[in-house]
Steps between C-alpha positions, in 0.01 A plus 500: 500500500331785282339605811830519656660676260238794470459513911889558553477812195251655682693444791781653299330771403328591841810525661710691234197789569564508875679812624498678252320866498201554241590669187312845508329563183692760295436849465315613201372822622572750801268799613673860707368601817665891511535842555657776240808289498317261220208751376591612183214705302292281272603136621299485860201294592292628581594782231298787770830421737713779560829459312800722551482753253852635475727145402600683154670758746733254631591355156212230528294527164410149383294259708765283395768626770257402750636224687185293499504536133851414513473220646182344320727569196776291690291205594243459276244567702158654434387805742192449640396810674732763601297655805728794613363825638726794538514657807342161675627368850476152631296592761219637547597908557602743377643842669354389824144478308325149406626441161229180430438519093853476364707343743638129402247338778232659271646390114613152595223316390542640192764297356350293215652150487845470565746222550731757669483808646703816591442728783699788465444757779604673797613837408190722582424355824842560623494846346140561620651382820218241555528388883661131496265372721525186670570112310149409459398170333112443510217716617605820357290835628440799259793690754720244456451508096632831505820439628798286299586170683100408538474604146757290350408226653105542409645513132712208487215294698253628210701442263572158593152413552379675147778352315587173637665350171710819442883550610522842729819694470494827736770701372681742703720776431768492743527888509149535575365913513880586404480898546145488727577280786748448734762215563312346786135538357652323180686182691167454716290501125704264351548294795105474505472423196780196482289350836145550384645324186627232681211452717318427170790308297473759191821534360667846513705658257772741647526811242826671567677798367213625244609790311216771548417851403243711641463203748395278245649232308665605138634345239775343657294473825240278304742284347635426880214410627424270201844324531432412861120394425674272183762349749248441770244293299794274284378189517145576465536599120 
């Protein structure tokens, strides 16, 4: 009878586990993957990046408006490496010249040890007008590198592989190159980036209406893009 008893709990039990999902682990710290949209002065890694030297212009003059820093702030979470590089594009150009050392292809291994991470970028290539290139998804040539949709995808792939217990956000700002690109160039971006994303499962986060001056986020501008990162990730704090 005792044997009974403890064969039908673990019956019990077996079957109460059965279709349901894993529970991820939670979030205890995130890393950045950016351009000059997240490089403020004194609070890169590494601290030789390039960070965008005229945020007190724009009203920007703590670290603390930044919306990473708003949102560690928010969630509890610790920063692990924020690896932005001002100026930086996806890809692997830059002004129709190879653009190797600072792209994000070149800093993503450089990401410490997070259990999430952000990639935050776009802007330059589109800009820089990087060609699009075609969707490739293994095998990548140095050409290909240097154009967006082969790029993107070579990141998320890397990224995946380097990182395989993190959760990848790729965040996009939904009026991508606002003031340097045209309508059509920006729909074809953003459309790349959703499908690449897709192709890979990250999750995207749709950035929309970010206040901006001199084509960068301000004060307001970083507290919009921290709101949408916050609302994105409930249920992971």
């Amino acid at each position: 009878m005792r044997k009974l008893i403890i064969i039908l709990t673990s019956l019990v039990i077996l079957f109460s586990s059965c279709g349901k999902d894993p529970q991820p682990d939670p979030i205890k710290n995130f890393s950045v993957l950016g351009d000059s949209f997240s490089a403020y002065e004194g609070y890169v890694d590494p601290e030789t990046n390039d960070t965008w030297t005229y945020y007190e212009n724009i009203g920007v003059t703590e670290v603390e408006q930044m919306w990473w820093h708003q949102v560690m702030v928010e969630t509890g979470w610790t920063l692990e490496r924020n690896n932005s590089f001002s100026g930086s594009l996806i890809c692997n150009m830059n002004h129709d010249n190879y653009y190797g050392p600072h792209s994000y292809l070149r800093r993503m291994d450089d990401l410490g040890h997070p259990d999430a991470i952000f990639v935050f970028g776009g802007t330059n290539d589109i800009v820089d007008k990087a060609p699009l290139g075609d969707y490739v998804y293994a095998d990548w040539t140095e050409e290909q590198l240097c154009m967006f949709r082969p790029g993107l995808a070579c990141l998320l792939d890397g990224l995946k592989q380097l990182y395989p217990q993190a959760i990848l956000y790729l965040m996009i700002d939904m009026d991508l190159g606002t003031g340097g690109a045209e309508e059509s160039d920006r729909e074809a971006f953003i459309e790349s980036m959703h499908l690449i994303a897709n192709h890979y499962q990250v999750k995207c986060i749709d950035l929309y209406s970010i206040h901006k001056d001199w084509w960068h986020p301000d004060v307001k501008g970083q507290a919009d893009i921290a709101r949408q990162v916050l609302e994105a990730v409930r249920g992971q704090v």
